[in-house]
Structures are given as C-alpha cells and as structure tokens.
N, C-alpha and C positions, 0 to 999 in steps of 0.2 A: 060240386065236389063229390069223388065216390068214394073219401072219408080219409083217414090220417094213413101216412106211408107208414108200413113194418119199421124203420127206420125209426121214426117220431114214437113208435107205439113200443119197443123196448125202451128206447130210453126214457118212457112218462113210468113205463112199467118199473125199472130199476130205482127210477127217484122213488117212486112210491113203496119200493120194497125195500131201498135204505131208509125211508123215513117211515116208515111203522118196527124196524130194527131200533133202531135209536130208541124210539117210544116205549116200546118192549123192554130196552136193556136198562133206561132210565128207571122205569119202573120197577125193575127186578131188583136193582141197585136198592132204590130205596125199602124197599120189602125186606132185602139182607139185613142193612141197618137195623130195621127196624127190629127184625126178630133177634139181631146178636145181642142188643141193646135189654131186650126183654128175657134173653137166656142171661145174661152177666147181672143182670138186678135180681135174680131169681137163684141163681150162684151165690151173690155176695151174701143174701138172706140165708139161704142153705148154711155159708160157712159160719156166720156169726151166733150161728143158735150155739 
C-alpha cells in the first residue's frame, strides 16, 4: 500500500475536526454554566447585604 487516498484522508480529517468541535463547545457550554452560576450567587449576596 502507498498509503490512504486524498479522498479517505479528508473525510478522517473532517470527522476528526467535527469531533474535537463538539468537545470544544461541550466544554465551553459547561464553563458558561458554570461561571453564570457563580456570577448569580455572588449577585444574590451583593443584593441581600
């Protein structure tokens, strides 16, 4: 074999650029959460003083 056709070799390329996409925006999703979550308990402290 003189190795994978251009053909086979975008499309491994693409899955693997949709699926570090995915992992990335999973990620980031929960990062949002997490910091809104940390700004609103830090708000609700704020207002109750």
């Amino acid at each position: 074999m003189k190795g994978i056709s251009p053909l086979i070799a975008i499309v491994l390329f693409i899955a693997i650029v949709i699926g570090i996409s995915g992992i990335i925006s999973i990620w980031l999703t929960g990062s949002a959460r997490t910091t809104t979550a940390i700004v609103e308990s830090a708000t609700e402290k704020l207002q109750s003083e």
